[in-house]
Every structure is written in C-alpha cells, then in structure tokens.
Backbone as ProteinMPNN parsed JSONL, in Angstrom:
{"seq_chain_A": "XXXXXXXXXXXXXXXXXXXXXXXXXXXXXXXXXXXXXXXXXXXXXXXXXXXXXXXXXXXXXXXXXXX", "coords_chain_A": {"N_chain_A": [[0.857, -1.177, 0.0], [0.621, 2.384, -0.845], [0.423, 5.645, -0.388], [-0.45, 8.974, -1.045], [-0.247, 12.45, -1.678], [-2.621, 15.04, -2.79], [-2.827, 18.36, -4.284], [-5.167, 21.06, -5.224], [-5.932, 24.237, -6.385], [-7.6, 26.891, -6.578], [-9.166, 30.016, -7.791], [-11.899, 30.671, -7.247], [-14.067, 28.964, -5.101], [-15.983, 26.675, -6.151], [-14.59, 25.98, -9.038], [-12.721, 24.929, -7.598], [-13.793, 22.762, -6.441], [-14.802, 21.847, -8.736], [-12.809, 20.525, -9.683], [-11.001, 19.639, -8.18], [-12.75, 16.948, -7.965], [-12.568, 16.148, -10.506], [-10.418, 15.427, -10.717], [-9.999, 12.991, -8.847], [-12.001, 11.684, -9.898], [-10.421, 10.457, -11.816], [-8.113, 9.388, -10.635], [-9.367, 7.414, -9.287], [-10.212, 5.627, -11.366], [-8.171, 4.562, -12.663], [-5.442, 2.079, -13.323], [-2.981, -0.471, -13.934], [0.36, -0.527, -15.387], [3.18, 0.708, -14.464], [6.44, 1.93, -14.909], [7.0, -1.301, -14.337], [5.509, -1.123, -11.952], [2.929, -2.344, -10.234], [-0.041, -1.123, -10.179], [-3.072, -1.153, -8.556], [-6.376, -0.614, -6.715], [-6.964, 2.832, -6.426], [-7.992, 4.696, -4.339], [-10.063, 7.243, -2.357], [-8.643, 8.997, 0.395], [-9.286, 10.572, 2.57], [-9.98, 13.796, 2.602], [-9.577, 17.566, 2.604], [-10.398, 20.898, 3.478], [-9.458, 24.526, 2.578], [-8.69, 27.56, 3.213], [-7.023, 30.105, 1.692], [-4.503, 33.233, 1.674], [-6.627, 34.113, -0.441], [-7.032, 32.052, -1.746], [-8.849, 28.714, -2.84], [-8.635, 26.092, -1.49], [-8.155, 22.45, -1.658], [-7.376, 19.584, -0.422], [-6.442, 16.436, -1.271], [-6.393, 12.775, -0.408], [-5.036, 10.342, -0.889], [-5.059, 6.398, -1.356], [-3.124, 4.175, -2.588], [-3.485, 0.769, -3.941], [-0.743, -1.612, -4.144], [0.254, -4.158, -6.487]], "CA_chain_A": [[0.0, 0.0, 0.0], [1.121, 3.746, -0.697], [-0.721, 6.944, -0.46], [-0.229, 10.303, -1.858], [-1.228, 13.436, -1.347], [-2.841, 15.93, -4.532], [-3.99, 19.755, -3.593], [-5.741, 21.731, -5.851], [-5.788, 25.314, -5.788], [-8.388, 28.041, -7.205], [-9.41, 30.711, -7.019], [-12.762, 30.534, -6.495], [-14.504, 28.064, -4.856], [-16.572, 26.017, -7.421], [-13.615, 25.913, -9.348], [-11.643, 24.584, -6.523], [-14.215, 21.563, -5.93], [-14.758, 20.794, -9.569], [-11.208, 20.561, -10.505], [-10.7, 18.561, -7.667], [-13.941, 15.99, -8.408], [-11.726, 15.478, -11.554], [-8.603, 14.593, -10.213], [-10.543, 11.988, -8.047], [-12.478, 10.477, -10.958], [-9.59, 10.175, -13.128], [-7.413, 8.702, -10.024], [-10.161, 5.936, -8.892], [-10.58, 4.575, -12.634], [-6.917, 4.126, -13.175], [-4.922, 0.802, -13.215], [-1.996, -0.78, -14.415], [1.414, -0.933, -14.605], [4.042, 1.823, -14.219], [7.585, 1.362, -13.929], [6.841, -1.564, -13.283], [4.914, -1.405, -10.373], [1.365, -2.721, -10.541], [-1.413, -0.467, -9.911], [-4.329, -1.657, -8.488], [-7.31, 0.358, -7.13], [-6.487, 3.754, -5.862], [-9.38, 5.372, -3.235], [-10.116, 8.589, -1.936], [-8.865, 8.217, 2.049], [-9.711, 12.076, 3.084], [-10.139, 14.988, 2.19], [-10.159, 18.695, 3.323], [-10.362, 22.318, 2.304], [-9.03, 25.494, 2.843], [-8.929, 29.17, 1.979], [-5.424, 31.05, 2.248], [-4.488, 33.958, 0.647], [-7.677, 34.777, -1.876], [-7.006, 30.613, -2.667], [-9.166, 27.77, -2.508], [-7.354, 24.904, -1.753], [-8.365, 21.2, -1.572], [-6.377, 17.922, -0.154], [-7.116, 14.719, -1.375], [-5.383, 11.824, 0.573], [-5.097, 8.715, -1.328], [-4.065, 5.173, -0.932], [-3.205, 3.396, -3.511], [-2.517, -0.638, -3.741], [0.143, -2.144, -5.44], [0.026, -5.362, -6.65]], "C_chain_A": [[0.898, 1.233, 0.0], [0.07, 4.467, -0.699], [0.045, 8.062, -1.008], [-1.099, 11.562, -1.681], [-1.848, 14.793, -2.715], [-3.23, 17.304, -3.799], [-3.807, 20.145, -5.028], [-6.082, 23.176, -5.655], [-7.034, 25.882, -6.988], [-8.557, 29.311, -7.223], [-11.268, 31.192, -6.373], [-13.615, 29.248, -6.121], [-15.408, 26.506, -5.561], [-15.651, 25.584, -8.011], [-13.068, 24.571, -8.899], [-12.689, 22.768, -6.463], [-14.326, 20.997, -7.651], [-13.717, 19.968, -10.094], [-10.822, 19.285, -9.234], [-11.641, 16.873, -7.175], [-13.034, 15.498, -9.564], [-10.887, 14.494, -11.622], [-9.148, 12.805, -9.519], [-11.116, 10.808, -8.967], [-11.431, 10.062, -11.758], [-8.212, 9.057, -12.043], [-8.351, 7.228, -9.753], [-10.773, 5.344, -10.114], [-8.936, 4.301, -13.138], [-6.161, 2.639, -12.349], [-3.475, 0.217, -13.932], [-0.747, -0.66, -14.412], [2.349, 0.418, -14.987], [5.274, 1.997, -13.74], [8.371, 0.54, -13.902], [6.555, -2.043, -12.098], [3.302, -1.582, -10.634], [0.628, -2.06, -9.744], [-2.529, -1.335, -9.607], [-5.455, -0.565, -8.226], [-7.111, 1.22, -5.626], [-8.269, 4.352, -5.649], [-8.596, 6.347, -2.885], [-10.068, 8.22, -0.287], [-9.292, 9.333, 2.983], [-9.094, 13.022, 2.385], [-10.156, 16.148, 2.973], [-9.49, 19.643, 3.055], [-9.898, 23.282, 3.413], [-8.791, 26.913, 2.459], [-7.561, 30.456, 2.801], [-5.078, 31.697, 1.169], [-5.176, 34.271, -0.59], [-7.616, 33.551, -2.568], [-7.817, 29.681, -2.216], [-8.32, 26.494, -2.393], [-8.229, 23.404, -0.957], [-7.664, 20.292, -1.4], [-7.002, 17.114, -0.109], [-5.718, 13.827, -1.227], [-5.803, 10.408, -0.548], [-4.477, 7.564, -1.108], [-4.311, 4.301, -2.305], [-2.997, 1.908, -3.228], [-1.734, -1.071, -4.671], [0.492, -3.885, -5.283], [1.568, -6.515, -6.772]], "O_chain_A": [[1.879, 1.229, 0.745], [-1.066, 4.071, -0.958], [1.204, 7.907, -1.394], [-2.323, 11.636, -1.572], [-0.988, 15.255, -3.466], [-3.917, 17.275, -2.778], [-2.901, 19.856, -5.81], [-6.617, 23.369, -4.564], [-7.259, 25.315, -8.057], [-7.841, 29.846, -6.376], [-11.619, 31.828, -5.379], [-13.802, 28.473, -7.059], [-15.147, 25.371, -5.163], [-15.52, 24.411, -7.664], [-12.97, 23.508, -9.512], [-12.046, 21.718, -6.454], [-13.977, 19.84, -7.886], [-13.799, 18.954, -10.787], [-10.41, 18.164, -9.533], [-11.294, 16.009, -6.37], [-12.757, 14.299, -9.515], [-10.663, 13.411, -12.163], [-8.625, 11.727, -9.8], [-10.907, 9.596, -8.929], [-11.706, 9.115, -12.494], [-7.539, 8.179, -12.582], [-7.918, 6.115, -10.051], [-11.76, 4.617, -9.999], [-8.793, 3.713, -14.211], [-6.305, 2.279, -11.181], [-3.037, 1.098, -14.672], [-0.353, -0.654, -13.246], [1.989, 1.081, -15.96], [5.495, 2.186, -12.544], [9.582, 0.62, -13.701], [7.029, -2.944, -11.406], [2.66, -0.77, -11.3], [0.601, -2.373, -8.554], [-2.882, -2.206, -10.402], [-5.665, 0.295, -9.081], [-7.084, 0.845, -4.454], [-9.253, 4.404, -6.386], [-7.382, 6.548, -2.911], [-10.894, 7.529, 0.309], [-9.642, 9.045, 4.127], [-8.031, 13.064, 1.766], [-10.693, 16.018, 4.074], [-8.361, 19.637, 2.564], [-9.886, 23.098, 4.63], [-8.725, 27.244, 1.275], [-7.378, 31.157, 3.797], [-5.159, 31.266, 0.018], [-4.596, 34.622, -1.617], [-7.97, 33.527, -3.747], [-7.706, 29.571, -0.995], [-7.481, 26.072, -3.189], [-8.788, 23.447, 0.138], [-7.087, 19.98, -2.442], [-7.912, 16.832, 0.671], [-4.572, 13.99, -1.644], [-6.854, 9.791, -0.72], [-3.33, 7.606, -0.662], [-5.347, 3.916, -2.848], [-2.304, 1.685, -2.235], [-1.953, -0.956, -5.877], [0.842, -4.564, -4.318], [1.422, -7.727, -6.934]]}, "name": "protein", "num_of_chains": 1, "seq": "XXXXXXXXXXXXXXXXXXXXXXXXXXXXXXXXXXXXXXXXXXXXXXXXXXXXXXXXXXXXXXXXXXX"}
C-alpha cells in the first residue's frame, strides 16, 4: 500500500471543488502498470479544504494498492 497526497488550488470556490472531483475520478478509474509497479485500485482516504491567501485549496489523501 502507498498513499499520496494531490492539492488543488483556485481561485474561487466552485472551481476549486470541480477541478478537484476530476482529479478523483480520473485517479479511482486508473490501473496498471508503471515502472513496473502494478497499480491496483487507488481510493479517496480524506479529504479537506481550505482558503489562504484569496485561494481555494483542496487535499485529497489517497491510498493506492500495489500489486
């Protein structure tokens, strides 16, 4: 198992969540090999937002498995 961490920045809010709805769908349909290293199926393990300096900002926590 690994994890990883992604942030997403905006500037306004909407933005900030669709962009990081993206990232999420495009991480939990991916598979295969890299490397390598076998991909299996990468989940969303938390999340959570923030607003610094006029920025939206989003952390998505993932764990991936590797096969």
């Amino acid at each position: 198992m690994a994890s990883m961490e992604i942030i997403v920045a905006a500037e306004n809010y909407t933005d900030s969540i669709q962009l990081a709805e993206k990232v999420k769908d495009i991480l939990e349909h991916t598979r295969g090999t890299y490397n390598d290293i076998k991909v299996g199926k990468i989940s969303l393990s938390e999340s959570d937002e923030d607003y610094i300096e006029d920025t939206f900002i989003q952390k998505l926590n993932f764990n991936i498995e590797i096969l």
